[in-house]
C-alpha positions as CSV (number, residue, x, y, z in Angstrom):
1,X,-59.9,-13.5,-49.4
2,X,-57.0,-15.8,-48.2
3,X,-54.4,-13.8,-49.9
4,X,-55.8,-10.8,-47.9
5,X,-55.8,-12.8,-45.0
6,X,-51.8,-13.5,-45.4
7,X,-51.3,-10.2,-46.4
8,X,-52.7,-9.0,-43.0
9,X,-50.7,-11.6,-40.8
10,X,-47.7,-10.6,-43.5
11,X,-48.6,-7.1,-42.2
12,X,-48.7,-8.1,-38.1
13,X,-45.6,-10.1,-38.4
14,X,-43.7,-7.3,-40.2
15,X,-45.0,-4.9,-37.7
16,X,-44.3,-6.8,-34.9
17,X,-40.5,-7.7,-35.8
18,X,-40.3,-3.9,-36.1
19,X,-41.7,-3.8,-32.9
20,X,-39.4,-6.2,-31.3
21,X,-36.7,-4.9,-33.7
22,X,-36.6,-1.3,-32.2
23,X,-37.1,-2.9,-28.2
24,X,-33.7,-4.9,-28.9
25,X,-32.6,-1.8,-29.8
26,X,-33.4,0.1,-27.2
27,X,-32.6,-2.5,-24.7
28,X,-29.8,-3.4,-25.9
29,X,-28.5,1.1,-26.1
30,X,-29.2,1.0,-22.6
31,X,-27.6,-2.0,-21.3
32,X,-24.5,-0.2,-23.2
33,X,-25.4,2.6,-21.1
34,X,-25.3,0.6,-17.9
35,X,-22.4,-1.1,-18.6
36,X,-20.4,2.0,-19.9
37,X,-21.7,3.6,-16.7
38,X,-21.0,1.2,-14.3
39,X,-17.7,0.6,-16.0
40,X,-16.4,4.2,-15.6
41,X,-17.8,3.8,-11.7
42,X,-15.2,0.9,-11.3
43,X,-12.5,3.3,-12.9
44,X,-13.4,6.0,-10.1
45,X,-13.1,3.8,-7.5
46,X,-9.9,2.1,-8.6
47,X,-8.2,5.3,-9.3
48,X,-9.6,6.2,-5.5
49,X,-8.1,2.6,-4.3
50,X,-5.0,2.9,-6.1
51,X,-4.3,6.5,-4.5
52,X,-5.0,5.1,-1.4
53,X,-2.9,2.3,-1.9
54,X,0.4,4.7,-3.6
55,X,0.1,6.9,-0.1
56,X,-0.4,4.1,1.8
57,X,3.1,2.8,-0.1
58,X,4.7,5.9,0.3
59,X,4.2,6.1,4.2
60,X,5.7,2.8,4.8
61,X,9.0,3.9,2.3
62,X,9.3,6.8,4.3
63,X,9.2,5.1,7.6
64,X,11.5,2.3,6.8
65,X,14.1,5.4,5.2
66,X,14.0,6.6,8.5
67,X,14.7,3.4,10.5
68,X,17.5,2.8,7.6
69,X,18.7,6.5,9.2
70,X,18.1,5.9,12.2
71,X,20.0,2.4,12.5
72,X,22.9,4.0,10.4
73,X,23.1,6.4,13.5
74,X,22.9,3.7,16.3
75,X,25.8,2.0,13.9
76,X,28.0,4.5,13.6
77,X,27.7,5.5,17.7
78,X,28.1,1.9,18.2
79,X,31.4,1.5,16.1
80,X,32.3,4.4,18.2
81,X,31.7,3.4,21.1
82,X,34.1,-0.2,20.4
83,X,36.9,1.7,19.1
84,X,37.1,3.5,22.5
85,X,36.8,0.2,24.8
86,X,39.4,-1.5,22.5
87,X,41.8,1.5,23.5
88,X,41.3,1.0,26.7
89,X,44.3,-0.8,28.4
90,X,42.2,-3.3,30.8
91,X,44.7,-4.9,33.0
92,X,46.3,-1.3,33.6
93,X,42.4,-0.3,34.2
94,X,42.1,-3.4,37.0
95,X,45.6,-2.5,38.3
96,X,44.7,0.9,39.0
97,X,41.2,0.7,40.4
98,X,43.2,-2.3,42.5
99,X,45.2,0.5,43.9
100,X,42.1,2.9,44.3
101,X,40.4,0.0,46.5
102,X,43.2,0.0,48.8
103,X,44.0,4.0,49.3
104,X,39.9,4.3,50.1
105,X,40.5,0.9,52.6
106,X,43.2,2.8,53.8
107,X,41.4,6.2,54.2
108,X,38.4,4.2,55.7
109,X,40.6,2.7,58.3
110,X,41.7,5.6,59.5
């Protein structure tokens, strides 16, 4: 009798660690599931992110190529601009508008 006894708890036991056994299992397939899923959800949304991000990167290039353009222009029309005024005789300039102030005193007088 006690060796049918053991035999039957012998019998439980091995039932219940199959039991357990095949929960571990399946617990731990879908744990892998819910990582694997949640871990291609990250993906998704970093790809998303990082798009965002590269256009977001791109935008700002283009904008500072066109200031770098833009200031290239204001450059160049400013080096213009001081090679005129250093050909321009000053004195001459004063002497003449000089002379201009006294014909118009002259004409006003008159």
């Amino acid at each position: 009798m006690i060796n049918e006894e053991v035999k039957q708890i012998k019998e439980y036991f091995d039932v219940k660690t199959e039991e357990t056994k095949r929960h571990f299992d399946t617990k731990t397939k879908e744990s892998k599931k819910h990582f694997d899923d949640k871990t291609e959800e990250i993906k998704r949304h970093f790809d998303v992110v990082a798009e965002d991000m590269k256009s977001s990167v791109k935008q700002v290039a283009e904008g500072f190529t066109m200031t770098n353009e833009r200031l290239d222009r204001v450059d160049a029309r400013l080096e213009s601009i001081e090679t005129t005024l250093e050909s321009v005789n000053l004195p001459a300039l004063r002497q003449k508008v000089t002379e201009l102030e006294k014909r118009l005193s002259l004409l006003e007088s008159r």
